[in-house]
C-alpha positions as CSV (number, residue, x, y, z in Angstrom):
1,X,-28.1,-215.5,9.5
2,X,-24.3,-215.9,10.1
3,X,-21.4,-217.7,11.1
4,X,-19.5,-215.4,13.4
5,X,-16.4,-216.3,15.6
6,X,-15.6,-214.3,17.9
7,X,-11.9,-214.5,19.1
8,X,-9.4,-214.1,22.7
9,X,-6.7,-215.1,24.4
10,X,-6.8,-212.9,27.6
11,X,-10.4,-212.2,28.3
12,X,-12.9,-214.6,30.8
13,X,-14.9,-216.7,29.3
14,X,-18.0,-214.7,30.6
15,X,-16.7,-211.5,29.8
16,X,-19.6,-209.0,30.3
17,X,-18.8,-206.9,27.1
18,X,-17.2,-210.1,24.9
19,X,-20.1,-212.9,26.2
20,X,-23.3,-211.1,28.0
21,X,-23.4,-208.3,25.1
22,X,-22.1,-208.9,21.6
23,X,-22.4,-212.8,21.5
24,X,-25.5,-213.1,23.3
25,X,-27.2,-210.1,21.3
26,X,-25.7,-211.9,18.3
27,X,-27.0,-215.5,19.4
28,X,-30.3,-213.8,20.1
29,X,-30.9,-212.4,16.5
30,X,-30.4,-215.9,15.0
31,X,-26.7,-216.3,14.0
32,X,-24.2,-219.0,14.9
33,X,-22.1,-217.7,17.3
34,X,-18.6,-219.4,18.6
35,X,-16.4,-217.6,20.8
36,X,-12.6,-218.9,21.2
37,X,-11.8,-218.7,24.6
38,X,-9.2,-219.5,27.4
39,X,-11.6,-221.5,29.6
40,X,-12.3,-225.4,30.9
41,X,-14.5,-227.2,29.1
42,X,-15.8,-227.0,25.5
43,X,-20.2,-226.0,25.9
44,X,-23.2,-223.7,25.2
45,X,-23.9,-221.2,26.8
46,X,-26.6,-218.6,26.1
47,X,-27.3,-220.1,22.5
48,X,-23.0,-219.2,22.0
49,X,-20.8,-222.3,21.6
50,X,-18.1,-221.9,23.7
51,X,-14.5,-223.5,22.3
52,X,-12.2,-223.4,25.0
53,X,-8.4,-223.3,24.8
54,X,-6.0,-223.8,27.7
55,X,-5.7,-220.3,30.1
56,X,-1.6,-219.9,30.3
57,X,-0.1,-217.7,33.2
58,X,2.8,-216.7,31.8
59,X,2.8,-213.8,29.1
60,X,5.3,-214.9,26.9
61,X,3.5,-218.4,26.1
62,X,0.2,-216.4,25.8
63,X,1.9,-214.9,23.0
64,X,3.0,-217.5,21.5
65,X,1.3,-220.6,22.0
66,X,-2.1,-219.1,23.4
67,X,-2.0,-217.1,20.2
68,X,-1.5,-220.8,17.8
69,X,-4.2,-222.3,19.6
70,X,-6.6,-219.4,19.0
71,X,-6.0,-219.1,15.4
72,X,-6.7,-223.2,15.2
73,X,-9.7,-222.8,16.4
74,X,-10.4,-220.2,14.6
75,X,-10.1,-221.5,11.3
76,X,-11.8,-225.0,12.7
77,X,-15.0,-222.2,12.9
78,X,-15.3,-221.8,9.5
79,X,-17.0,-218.6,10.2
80,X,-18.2,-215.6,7.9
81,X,-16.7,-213.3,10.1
82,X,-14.2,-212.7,12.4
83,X,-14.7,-211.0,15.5
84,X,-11.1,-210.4,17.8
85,X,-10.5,-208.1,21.0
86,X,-6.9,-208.5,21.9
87,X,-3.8,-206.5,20.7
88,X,-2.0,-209.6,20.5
89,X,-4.6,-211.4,18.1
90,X,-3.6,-208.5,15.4
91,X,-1.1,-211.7,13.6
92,X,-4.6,-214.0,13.8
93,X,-6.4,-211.2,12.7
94,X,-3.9,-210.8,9.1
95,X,-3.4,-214.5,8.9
96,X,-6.8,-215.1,8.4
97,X,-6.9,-211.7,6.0
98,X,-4.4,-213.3,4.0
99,X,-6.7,-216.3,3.8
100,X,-9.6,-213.9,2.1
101,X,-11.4,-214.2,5.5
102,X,-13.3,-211.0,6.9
103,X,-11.8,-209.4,10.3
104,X,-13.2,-207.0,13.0
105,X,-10.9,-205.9,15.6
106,X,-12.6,-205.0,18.8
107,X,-10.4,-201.8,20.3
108,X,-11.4,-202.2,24.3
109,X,-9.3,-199.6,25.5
110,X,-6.3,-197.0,24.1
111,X,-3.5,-199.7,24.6
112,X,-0.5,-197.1,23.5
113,X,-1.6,-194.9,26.2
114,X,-2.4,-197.8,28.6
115,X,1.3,-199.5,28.5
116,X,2.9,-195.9,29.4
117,X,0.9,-196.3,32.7
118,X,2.6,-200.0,33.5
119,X,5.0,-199.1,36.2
120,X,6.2,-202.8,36.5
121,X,7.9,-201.8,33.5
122,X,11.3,-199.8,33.3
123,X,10.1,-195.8,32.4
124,X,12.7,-196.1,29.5
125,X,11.0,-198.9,27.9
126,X,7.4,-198.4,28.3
127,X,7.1,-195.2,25.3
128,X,9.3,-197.8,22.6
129,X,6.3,-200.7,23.5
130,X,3.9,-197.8,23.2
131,X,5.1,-196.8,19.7
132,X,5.3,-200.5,18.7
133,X,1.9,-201.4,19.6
134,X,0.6,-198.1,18.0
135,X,2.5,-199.2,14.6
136,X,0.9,-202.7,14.6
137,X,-2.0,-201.6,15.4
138,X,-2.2,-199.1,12.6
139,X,-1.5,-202.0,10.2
140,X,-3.7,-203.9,11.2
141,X,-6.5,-201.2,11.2
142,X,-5.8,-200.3,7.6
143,X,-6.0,-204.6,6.5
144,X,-9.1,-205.1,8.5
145,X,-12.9,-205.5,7.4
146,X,-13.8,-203.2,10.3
147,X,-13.2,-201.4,14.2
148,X,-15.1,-201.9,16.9
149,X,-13.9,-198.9,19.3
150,X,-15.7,-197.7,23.3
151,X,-15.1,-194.5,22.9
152,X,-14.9,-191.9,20.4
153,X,-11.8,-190.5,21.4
154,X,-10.2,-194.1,20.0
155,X,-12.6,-194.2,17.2
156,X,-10.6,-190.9,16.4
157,X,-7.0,-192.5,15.8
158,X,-8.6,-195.7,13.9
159,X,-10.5,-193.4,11.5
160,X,-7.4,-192.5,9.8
161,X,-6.1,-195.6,8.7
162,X,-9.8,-197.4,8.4
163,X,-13.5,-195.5,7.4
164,X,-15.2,-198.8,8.9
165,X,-14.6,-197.7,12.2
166,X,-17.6,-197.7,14.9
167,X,-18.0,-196.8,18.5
168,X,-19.8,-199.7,20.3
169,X,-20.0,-198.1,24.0
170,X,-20.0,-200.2,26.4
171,X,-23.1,-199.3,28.6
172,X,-25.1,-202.0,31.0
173,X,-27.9,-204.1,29.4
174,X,-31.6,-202.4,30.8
175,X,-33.0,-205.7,31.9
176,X,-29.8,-206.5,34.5
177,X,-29.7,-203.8,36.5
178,X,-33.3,-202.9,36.8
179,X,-34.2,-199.9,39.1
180,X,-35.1,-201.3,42.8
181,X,-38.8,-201.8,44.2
182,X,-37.5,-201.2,47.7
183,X,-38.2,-198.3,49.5
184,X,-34.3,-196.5,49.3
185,X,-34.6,-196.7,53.5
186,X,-34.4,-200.1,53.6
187,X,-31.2,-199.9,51.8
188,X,-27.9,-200.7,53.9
189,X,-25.6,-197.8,54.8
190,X,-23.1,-198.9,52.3
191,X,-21.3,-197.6,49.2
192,X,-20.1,-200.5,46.4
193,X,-17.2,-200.9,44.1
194,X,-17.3,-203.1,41.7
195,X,-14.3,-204.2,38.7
196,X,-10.5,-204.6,39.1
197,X,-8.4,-204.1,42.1
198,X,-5.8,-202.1,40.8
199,X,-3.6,-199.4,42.4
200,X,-4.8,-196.9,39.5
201,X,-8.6,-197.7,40.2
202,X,-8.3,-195.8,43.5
203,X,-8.3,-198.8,45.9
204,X,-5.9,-197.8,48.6
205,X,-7.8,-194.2,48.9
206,X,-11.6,-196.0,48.8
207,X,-10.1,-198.0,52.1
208,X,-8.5,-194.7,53.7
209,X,-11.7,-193.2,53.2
210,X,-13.5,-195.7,54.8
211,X,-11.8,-195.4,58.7
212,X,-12.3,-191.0,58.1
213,X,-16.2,-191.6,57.9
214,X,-18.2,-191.3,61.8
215,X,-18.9,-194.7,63.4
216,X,-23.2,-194.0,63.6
217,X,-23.3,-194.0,60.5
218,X,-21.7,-197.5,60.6
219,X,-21.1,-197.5,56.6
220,X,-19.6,-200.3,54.9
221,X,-17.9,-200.6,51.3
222,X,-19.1,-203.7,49.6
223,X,-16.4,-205.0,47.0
224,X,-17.2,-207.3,44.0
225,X,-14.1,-207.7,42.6
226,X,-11.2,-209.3,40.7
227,X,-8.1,-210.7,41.8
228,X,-5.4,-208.4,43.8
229,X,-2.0,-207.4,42.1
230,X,0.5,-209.3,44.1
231,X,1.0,-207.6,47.6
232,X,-2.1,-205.2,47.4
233,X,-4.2,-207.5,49.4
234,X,-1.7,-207.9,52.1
235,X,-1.5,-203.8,51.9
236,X,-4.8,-202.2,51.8
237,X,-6.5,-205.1,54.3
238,X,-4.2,-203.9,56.9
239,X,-5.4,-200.6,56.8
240,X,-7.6,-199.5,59.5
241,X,-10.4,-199.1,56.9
242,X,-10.7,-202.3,55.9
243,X,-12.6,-203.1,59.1
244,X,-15.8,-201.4,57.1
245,X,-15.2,-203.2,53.7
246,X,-17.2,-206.4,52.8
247,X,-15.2,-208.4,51.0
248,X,-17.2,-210.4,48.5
249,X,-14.3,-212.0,45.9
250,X,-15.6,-212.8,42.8
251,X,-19.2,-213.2,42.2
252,X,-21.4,-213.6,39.3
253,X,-23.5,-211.0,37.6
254,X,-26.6,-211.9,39.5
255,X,-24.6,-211.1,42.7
256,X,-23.7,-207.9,41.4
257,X,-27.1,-206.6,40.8
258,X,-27.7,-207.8,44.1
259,X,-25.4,-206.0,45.9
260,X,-25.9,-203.3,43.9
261,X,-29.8,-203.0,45.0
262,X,-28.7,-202.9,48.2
263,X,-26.2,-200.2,48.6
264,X,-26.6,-196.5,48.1
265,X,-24.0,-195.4,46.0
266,X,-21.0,-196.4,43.4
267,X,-17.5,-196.1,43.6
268,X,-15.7,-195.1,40.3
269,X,-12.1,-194.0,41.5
270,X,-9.6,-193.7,38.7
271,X,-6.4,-192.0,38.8
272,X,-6.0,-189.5,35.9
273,X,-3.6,-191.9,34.0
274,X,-3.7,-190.6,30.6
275,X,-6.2,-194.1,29.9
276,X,-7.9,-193.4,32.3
277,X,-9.4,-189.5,32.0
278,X,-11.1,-190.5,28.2
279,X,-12.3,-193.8,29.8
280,X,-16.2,-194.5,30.0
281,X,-16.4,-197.2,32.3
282,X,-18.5,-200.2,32.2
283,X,-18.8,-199.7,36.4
284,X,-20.0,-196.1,35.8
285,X,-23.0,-197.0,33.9
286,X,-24.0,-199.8,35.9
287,X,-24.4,-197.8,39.1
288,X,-26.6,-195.2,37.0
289,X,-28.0,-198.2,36.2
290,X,-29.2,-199.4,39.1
291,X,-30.4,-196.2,40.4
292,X,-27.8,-195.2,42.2
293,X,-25.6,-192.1,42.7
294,X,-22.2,-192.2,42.0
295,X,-18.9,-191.0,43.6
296,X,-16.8,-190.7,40.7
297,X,-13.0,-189.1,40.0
298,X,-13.4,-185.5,38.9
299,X,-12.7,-185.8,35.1
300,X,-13.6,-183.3,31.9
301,X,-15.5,-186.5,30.1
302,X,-17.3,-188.3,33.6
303,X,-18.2,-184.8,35.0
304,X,-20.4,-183.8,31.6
305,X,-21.7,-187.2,32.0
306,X,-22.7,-186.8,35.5
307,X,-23.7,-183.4,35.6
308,X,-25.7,-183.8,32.5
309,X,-27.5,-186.7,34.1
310,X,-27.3,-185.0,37.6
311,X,-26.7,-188.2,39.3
312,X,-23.7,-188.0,41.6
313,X,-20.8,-185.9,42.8
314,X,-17.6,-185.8,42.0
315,X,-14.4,-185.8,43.9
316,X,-10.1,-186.1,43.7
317,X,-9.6,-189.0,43.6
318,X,-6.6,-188.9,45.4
319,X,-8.3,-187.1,48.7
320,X,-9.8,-189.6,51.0
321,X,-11.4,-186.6,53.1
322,X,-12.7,-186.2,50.0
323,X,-14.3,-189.3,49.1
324,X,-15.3,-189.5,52.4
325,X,-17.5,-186.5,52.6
326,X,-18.7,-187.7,49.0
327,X,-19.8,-191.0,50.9
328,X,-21.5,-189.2,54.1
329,X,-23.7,-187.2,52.0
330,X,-25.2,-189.8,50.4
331,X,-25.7,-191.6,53.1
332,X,-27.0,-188.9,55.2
333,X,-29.5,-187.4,52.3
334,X,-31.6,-190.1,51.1
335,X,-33.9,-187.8,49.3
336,X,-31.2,-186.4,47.2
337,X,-29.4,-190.0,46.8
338,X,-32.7,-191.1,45.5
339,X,-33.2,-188.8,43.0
340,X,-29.7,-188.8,42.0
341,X,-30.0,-192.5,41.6
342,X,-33.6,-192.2,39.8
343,X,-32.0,-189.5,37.6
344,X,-29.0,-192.0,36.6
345,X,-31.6,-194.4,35.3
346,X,-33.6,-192.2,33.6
347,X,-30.1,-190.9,31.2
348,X,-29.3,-195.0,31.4
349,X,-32.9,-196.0,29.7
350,X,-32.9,-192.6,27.4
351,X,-29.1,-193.0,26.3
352,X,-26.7,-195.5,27.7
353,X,-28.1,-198.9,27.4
354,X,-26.7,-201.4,25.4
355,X,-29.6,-202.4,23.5
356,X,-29.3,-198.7,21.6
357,X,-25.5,-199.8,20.7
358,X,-25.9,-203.4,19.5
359,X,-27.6,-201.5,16.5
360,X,-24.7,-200.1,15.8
361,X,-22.6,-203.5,15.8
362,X,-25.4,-205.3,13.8
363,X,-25.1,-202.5,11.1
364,X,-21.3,-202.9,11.1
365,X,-21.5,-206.7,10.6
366,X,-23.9,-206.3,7.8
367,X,-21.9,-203.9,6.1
368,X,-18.9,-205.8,6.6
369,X,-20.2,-209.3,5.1
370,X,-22.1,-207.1,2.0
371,X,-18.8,-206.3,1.1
């Protein structure tokens, strides 16, 4: 047993990869497990202690004083090992180096190549940010007990400047999203998304494709979302689509598997930002999950993943006529949708569940505190 902390200043409290994976699985092997969190009220959760620290709007005193209060709590922890997942922890992380404490930075995404895809910020100063953050980030690999990394393709970079570097992927837990006992034609005529409203996930194009799709088929596109940018939501709902979209806000992870039992197929619509195209999305996984096929952007990395699994099609993202014809067929061929979707959770239980990865953590954490 352990004391482990994990550690950040952006992420919900309940954060499916942060909370429902690597502190519960922790929690559930019989260590001590305190996440530092932006949140309301100090409790226990899941056998995790939750310490909550004040959620702050504005970036800049994220940075700074979201940042202080973290690193407080942190040391209030007292743990073995600490466990952070924000770029702008990396000064937490090396403080508490510098105090002869063990670190793990948790690498959720390729941030460099993330901030050049920002377009509320001037094109002349998003590749000086991205060079920054690459810098720091290097330092702080190289001072760090270990990496936590979702794809190889970031394990890559981290490799160089740290040998303890792991890829923790983040595929769906096989208990959650269990495959269906309905029969698949008692299933709605409905397609899902579900994950962050953002311009670059393909929103505008998943409501344009919506209006192109004939009326008897009277489709709908469930959404189980996050917040809108400012000014999307006032956009997209006045498209004529958005008369075929179910709207469901924010809902918990019981209401995602149920919507997700009831539709027949997933949405994963990304724009080939350079983040995006060596992305494996959490959203992906889940719909293979719960035996259903997906609709996914035409990418090198998602289309071996799909075509290996045979369990969807693949489409421009950018062509609603497109994801519109994706979104009749598998609505109008049940058989196939089936066994697309039956075929998703076969590769889900034979290779991307999370119980195979949390191996791979635990190994890293015992390595880590051996040392």
């Amino acid at each position: 047993m352990a004391k482990i902390a994990h550690l950040t200043s952006v992420h919900a409290a309940f954060d499916i990869r942060i909370f429902h994976k690597e502190c519960k699985s922790l929690a559930r092997h019989g260590h001590q497990v305190t996440l530092v969190v932006p949140h309301v009220r100090d409790e226990v959760v899941g056998g995790v202690c939750i310490k909550s620290i004040p959620r702050l709007r504005h970036r800049l005193s994220r940075m700074t004083r979201t940042t202080w209060r973290v690193f407080r709590q942190a040391l209030r922890a007292k743990a073995d090992l600490y466990h952070f997942h924000d770029p702008e922890l990396i000064p937490v992380g090396l403080l508490l180096v510098l105090l002869g404490r063990k670190v793990v930075y948790d690498v959720h995404e390729d941030f460099p190549l993330d901030i050049l895809s920002k377009y509320y910020l001037p094109a002349w100063l998003r590749m000086p940010i991205a060079w920054f953050v690459r810098a720091v980030e290097a330092v702080g690999a190289a001072c760090f007990s270990g990496l936590v990394t979702v794809t190889p393709n970031i394990a890559h970079r981290f490799k160089t400047y740290n040998s303890s570097t792991v890829v923790v992927h983040n595929y769906p837990r096989l208990q959650e999203l269990g495959p269906t006992r309905s029969f698949w034609q008692t299933r709605q005529s409905a397609v899902a998304y579900v994950g962050g409203m953002l311009v670059e996930r393909g929103v505008r194009e998943m409501v344009k494709a919506m209006v192109l799709l004939p009326d008897h088929l009277h489709a709908t596109l469930e959404l189980a979302r996050d917040d809108f940018p400012d000014g999307l939501y006032e956009e997209v709902s006045a498209y004529p689509g958005w008369a075929k979209v179910r709207d469901w806000g924010s809902v918990d992870r019981a209401q995602i598997a149920d919507i997700l039992g009831r539709v027949r197929g997933g949405l994963v619509l990304f724009h080939p930002e350079p983040n995006n195209i060596r992305a494996m999305p959490h959203k992906l996984f889940e719909y293979m999950a719960a035996s259903i096929p997906v609709i996914a952007s035409d990418f090198p990395l998602w289309r071996s993943i799909i075509e290996g699994a045979k369990c969807g099609l693949l489409v421009n993202p950018f062509d609603p006529h497109a994801i519109a014809q994706a979104v009749e067929y598998v609505l109008t061929h049940p058989d196939e949708a089936e066994q697309m979707g039956k075929q998703g959770r076969a590769a889900v239980e034979k290779q991307y569940n999370w119980e195979m990865q949390e191996e791979v953590l635990f190994n890293l954490y015992t390595n880590v505190l051996a040392a």
